[in-house]
C-alpha positions in Angstrom: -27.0 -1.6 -3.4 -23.3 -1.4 -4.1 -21.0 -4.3 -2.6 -18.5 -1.9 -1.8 -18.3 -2.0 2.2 -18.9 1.2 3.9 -15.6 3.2 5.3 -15.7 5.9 7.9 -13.0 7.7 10.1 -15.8 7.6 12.5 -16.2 3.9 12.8 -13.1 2.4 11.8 -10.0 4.9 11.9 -9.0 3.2 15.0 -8.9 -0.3 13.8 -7.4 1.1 10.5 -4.4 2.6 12.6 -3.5 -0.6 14.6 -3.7 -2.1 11.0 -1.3 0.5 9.6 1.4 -0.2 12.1 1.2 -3.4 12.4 1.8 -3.6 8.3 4.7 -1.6 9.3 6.2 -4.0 11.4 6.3 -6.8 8.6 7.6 -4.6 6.3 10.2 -3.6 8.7 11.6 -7.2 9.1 11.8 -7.2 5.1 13.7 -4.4 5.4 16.0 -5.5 7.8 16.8 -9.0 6.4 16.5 -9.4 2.4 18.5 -7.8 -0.7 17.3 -4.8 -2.0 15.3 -4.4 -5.5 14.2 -1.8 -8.1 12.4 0.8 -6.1 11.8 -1.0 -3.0 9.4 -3.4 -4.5 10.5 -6.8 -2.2 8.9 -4.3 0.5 5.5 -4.0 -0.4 2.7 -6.4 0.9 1.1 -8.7 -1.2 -2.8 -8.7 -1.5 -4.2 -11.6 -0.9 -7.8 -13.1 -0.1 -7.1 -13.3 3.3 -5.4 -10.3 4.2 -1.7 -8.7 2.9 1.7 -10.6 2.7 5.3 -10.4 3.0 7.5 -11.8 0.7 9.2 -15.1 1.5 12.4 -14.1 3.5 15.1 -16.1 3.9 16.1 -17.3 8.2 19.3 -17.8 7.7 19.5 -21.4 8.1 17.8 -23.0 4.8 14.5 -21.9 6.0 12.5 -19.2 4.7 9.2 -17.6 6.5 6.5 -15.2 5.6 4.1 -13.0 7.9 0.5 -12.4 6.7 -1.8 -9.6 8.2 -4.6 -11.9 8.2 -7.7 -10.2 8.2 -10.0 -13.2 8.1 -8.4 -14.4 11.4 -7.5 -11.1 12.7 -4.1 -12.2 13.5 -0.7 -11.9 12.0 0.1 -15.6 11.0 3.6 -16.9 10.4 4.2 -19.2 8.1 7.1 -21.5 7.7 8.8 -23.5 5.1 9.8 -26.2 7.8 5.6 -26.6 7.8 5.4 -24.7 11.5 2.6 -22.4 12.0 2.3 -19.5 14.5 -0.1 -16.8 15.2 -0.6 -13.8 17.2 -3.9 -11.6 18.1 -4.1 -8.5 16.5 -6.4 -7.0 19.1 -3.2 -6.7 21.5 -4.6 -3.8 23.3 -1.3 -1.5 22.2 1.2 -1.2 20.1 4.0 -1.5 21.9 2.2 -5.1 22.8 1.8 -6.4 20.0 5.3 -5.1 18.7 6.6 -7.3 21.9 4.5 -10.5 21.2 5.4 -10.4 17.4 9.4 -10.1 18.4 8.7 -13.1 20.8 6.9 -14.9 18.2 9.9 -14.6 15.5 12.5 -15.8 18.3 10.5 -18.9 19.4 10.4 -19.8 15.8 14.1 -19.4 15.8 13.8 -16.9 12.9 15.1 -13.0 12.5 13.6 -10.4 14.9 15.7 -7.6 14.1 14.1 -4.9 12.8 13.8 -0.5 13.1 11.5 0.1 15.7 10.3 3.6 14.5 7.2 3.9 12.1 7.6 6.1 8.7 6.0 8.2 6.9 3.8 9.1 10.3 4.4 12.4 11.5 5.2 12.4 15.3 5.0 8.7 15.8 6.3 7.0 18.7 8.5 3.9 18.2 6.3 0.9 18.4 8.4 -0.4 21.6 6.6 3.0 23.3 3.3 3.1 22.2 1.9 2.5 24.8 -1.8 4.2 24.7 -5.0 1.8 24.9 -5.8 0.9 21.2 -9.4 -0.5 20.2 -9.4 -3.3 16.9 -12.8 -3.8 15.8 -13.1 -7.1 13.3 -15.6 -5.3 11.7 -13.5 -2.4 10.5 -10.8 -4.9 9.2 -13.4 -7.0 7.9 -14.5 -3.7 5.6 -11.2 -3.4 4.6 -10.8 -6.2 3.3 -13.5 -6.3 1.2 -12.8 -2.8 0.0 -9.4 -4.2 -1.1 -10.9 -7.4 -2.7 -13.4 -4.9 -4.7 -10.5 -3.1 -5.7 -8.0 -5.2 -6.7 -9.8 -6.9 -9.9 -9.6 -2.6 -11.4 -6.6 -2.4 -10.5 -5.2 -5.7 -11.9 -7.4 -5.0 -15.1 -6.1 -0.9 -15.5 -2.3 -2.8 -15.1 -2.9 -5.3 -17.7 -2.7 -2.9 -20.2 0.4 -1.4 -20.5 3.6 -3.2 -21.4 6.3 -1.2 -20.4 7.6 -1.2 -16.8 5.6 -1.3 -14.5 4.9 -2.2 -10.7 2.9 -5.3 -9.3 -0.2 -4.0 -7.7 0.8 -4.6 -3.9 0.5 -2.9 -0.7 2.8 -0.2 0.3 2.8 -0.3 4.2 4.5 3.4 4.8 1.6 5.1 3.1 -1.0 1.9 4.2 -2.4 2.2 0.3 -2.8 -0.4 -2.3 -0.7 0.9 -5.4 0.6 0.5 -9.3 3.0 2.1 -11.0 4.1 2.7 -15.0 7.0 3.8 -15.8 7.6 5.9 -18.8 11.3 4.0 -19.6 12.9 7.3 -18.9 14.9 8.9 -15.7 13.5 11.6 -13.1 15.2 14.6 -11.6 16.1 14.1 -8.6 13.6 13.7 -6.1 13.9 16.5 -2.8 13.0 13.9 -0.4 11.6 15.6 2.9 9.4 12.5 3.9 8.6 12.0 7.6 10.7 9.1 9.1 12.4 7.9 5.5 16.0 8.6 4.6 16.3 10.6 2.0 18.7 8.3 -0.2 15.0 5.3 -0.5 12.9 8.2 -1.7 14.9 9.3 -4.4 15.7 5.8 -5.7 12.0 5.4 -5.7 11.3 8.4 -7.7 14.6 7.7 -9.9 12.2 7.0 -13.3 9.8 9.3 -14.7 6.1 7.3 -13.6 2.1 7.7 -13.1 1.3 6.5 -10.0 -2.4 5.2 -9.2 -3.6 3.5 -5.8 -5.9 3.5 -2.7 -5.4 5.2 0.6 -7.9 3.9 3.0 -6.5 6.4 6.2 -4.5 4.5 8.6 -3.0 6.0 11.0 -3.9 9.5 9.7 -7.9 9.7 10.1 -9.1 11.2 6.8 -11.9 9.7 4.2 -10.1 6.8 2.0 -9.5 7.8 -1.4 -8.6 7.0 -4.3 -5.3 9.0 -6.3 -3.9 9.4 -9.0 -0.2 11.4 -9.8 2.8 12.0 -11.9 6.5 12.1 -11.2 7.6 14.6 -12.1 4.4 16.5 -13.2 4.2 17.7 -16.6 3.7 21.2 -17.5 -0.1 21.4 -17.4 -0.9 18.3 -15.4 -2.5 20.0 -12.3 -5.2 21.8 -14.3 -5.4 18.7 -17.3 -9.4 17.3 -17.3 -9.6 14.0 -15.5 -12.9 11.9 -15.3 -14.4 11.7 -11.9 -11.6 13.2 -9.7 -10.4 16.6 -8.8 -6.5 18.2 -8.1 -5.7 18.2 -4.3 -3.5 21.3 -3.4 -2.3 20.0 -0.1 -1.6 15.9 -1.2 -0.4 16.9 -4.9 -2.4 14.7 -6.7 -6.0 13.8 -8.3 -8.6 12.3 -5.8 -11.6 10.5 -6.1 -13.6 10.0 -3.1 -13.9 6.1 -1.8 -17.2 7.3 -1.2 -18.1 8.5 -4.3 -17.0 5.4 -5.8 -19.4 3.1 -3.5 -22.4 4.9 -4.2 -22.0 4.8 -8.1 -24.0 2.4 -10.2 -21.0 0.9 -11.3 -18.6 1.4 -9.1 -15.7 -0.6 -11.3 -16.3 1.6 -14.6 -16.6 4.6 -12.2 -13.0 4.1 -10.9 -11.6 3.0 -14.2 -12.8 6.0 -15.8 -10.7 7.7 -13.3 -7.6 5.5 -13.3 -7.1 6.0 -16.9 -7.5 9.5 -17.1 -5.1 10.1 -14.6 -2.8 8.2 -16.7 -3.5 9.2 -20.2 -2.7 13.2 -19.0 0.7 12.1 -17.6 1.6 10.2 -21.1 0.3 13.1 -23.4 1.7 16.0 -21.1 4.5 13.8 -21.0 4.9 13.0 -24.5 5.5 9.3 -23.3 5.6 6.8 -26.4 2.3 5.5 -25.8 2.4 3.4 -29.2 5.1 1.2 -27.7 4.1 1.3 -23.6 0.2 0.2 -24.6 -2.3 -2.3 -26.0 -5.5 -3.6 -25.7 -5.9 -6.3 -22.5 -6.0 -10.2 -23.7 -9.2 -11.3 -22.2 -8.9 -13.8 -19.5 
């Protein structure tokens, strides 16, 4: 029996979807209130044991503070570097809830609470201040995530460890809600058309600045579809849609190769499974691409 947990729309799309916005929310206030970096990367959530992370982010006045969707405590959970602690449910009943109790929480703590109030990359969302709707949060369904993160993260880290040219951290990118790592092949991109619901045109295309194979997770969020797992190129080499990748198939309508969270869980080894397919994905961007695989590569040092 695999130790991958069990994902379903069915079951947990709505807990997945109060997740999904509320990740949006931290991300927001990152946004809002620290420098900008190399493709947006101070953005991303962190994974963690507990849950996902926001960088530290500076208050203002000598202090700095991070937020932590904590899905052991099913709470989002500031921390401060004055050593004060403060917490807020995540089962607020709405959105537009626990968007208010998470503004009030910031300005007790006498920290920023300034951030966009629209969700991106979520076609026809309401701001979070109008969301209004009932919305059930189930630990059980966060709980599953977070084990299907924790499962994932060690093939991740392991199918990152092996390149040495640019590339990402694994981390969490809350637009999408999918856990993510990027190489980079050292060289730049056409311009990207942009088009993506709710983002300005001008982050997309500094994202997609550098040529890059992009791997990650997509457990759903607020869109209710079967997690995945994907794997895709910017820009795609001639060939690349029809190239032979272990495990996965080309997706017309998302642009890139999927592999079934499903599929994965049921395998007798669910890791090699997903490596297989990782690498793959990879190795027909770099020899479509004629990337200089000699100098991005090597062999991982073993722990």
């Amino acid at each position: 029996m695999s130790n991958w947990p069990e994902l379903t729309v069915a079951r947990d799309h709505d807990t997945l979807a109060v997740l999904h916005l509320a990740s949006q929310m931290l991300g927001k206030i990152r946004v809002a209130h620290a420098p900008w970096t190399n493709h947006g990367w101070h953005l991303a959530l962190q994974p963690r044991a507990n849950g996902l992370e926001t960088l530290p982010t500076a208050a203002g006045d000598g202090r700095t503070f991070t937020l932590v969707l904590d899905l052991c405590r099913h709470a989002i959970v500031l921390w401060v570097s004055d050593e004060s602690r403060d917490e807020l449910p995540l089962n607020a009943g709405s959105i537009a809830a626990l968007h208010a109790r998470l503004v009030a929480m910031l300005e007790r703590n006498r920290l920023p609470s300034r951030f966009n109030g629209s969700p991106n990359e979520i076609e026809g969302a309401l701001p979070f201040a109008e969301d209004k709707a009932p919305r059930n949060y189930e630990r059980d369904s966060a709980d599953r995530l977070r084990e299907a993160l924790a499962a994932t993260l060690p093939v991740f880290e392991h199918y990152r460890a092996s390149f040495t040219g640019k590339s990402s951290p694994v981390h969490f990118w809350w637009g999408g809600f999918d856990l993510a790592v990027t190489r980079f092949s050292g060289r730049p991109a056409p311009q990207h058309p942009g088009g993506v619901p709710g983002l300005p045109d001008r982050i997309t295309r500094e994202a997609y600045s550098q040529e890059e194979a992009s791997v990650g997770f997509w457990a759903g969020g607020a869109t209710a579809a079967e997690p995945f797992f994907y794997g895709y190129a910017y820009p795609d080499p001639p060939g690349y849609r029809d190239a032979p990748v272990v495990n996965g198939r080309f997706d017309e309508t998302y642009g890139e190769f999927v592999l079934p969270y499903a599929e994965v869980r049921a395998a007798a080894d669910p890791g090699q499974l997903l490596s297989g397919f990782l690498q793959s994905t990879y190795d027909a961007v770099a020899e479509l691409g004629h990337w200089d695989r000699q100098r991005l590569e090597r062999e991982p040092i073993a722990p």
